[in-house]
C-alpha positions in Angstrom: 16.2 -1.7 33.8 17.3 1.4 35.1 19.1 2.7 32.4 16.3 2.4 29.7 14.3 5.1 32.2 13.4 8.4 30.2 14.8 10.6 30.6 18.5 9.3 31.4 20.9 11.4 32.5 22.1 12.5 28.9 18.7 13.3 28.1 18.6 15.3 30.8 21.4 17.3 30.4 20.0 18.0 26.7 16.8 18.5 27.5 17.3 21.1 30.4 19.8 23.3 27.9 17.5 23.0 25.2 14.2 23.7 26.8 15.5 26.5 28.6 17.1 27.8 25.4 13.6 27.5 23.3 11.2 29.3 26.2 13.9 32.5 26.3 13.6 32.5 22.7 10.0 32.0 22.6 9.2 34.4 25.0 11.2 36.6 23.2 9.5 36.0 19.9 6.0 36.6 21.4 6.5 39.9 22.5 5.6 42.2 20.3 8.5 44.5 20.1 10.7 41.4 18.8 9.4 42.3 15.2 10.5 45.8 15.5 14.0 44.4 16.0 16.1 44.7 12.5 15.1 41.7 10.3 18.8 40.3 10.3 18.2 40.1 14.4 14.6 38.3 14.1 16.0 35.8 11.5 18.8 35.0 13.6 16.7 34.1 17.0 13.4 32.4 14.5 16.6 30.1 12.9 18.1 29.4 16.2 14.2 28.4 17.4 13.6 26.0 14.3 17.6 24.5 15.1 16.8 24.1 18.3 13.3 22.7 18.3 14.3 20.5 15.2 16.6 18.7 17.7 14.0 18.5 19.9 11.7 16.3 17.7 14.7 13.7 18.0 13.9 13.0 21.6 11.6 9.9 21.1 8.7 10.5 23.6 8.2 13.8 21.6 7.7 11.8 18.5 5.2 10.0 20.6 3.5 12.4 20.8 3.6 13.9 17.1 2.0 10.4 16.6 -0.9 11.3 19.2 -1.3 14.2 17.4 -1.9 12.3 13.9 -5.2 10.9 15.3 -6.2 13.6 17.8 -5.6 16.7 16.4 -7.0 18.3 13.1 -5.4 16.9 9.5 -1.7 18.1 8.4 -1.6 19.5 12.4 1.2 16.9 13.0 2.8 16.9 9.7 2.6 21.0 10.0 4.8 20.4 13.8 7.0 18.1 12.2 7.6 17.3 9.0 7.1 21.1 7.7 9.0 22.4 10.8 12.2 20.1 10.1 11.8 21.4 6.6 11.7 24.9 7.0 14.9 24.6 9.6 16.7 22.4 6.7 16.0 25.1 4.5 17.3 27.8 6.4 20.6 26.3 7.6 21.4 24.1 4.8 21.3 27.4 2.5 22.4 29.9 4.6 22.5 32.9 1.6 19.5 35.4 3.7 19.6 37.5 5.8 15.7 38.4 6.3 13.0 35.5 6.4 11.3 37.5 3.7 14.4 36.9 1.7 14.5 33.0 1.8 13.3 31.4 -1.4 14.4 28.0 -3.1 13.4 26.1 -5.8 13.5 22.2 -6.7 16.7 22.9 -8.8 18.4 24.2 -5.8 17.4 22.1 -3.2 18.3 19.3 -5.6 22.0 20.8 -5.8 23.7 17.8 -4.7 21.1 15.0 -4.5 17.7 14.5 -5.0 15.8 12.4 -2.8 17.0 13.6 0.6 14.6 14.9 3.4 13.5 18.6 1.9 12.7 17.2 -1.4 11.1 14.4 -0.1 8.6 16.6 1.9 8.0 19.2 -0.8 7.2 16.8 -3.1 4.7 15.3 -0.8 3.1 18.2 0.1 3.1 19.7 -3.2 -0.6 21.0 -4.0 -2.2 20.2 -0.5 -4.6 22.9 0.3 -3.9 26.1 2.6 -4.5 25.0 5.9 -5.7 28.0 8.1 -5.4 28.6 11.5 -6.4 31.0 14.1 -4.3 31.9 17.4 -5.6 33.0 20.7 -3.1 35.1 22.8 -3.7 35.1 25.9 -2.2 38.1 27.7 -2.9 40.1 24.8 -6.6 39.2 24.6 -6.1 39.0 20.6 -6.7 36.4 18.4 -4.5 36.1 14.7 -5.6 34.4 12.0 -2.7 32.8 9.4 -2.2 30.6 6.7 0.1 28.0 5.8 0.3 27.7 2.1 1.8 24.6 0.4 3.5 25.6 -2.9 1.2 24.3 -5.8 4.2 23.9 -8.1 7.6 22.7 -7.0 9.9 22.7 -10.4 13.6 23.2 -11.2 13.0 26.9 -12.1 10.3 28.2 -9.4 10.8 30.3 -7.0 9.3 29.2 -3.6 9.0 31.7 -1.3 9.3 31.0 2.4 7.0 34.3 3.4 4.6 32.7 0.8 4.3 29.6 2.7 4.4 31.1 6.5 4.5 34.5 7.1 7.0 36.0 9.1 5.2 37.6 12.0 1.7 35.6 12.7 3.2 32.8 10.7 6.5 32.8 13.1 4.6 33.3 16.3 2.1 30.2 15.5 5.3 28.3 14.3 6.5 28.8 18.2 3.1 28.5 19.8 2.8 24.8 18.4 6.2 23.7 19.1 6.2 25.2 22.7 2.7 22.8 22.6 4.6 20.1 21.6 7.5 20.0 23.7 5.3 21.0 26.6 3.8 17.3 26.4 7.2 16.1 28.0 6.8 18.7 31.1 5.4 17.3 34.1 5.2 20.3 36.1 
């Protein structure tokens, strides 16, 4: 039937805003002098990045392809473009006390404010412990390759500190957060 065609015309009009939104932000984010910028400035465009991308993952074809990615691409890849990135977005908005990634920090107490069980604590909880995952980034115009980490906290209790820098860090951390969810959504781009 026509109307179960992808992308209908909602989709569309959701897609085109968002899209559009993400590459301006991600083109701004991978230029160099963006982490210059006062940190209250960088924050705001990485949270509106996460928001937006987060949104993103609701789209179903690109959670199609987040399932490719489970058997094609190298272990915790997917659950790094996913689950991690929905967290770290969750995180961000749901306790909006920062003003500097650096800042951000929570702990199972606090992310268990209300309720346990919902989607952060679900997700720290499963990834308590993994091993670091590392991950090096080839940038093409600047002929430069980064090398990161993303850490997994090794403890997640009631009175721990988690740091968000500790787990991603800002800079390569951010700019390899955007390079694999610009990968991501680029799977639904035909052109």
């Amino acid at each position: 039937m026509i109307e179960d065609l992808r992308p209908n015309p909602a989709e569309i009009e959701f897609l085109t805003l968002a899209y559009n939104r993400f590459y301006n932000i991600f083109e701004e984010v991978m230029d160099d002098s963006f982490f210059e910028k006062d940190e209250w400035n960088r924050f705001s465009k990485i949270k509106e990045g996460f928001a937006i991308y987060s949104e993103l993952l609701n789209y179903e074809p690109i959670g199609w392809a987040i399932e490719q990615m489970r058997k094609t691409r190298p272990p915790n890849e997917a659950e790094i473009g996913s689950d991690l990135f929905k967290t770290i977005r969750n995180i961000i908005i749901h306790f909006p006390f920062f003003e500097s990634w650096d800042e951000v920090w929570f702990s199972k107490r606090i992310i268990n404010w209300n309720k346990e069980g919902k989607s952060i604590d679900r997700f720290l909880k499963k990834c308590r412990g993994k091993e670091t995952v590392k991950y090096r980034i080839w940038e093409e115009q600047k002929k430069k390759m980064t090398y990161l980490s993303v850490n997994f906290p090794q403890k997640y209790e009631d009175e721990s500190k988690i740091y968000l820098k500790n787990i991603l860090s800002e800079k390569e951390g951010v700019k390899f957060s955007f390079i694999l969810m610009k990968n991501i959504i680029d799977t639904q781009i035909l052109n």
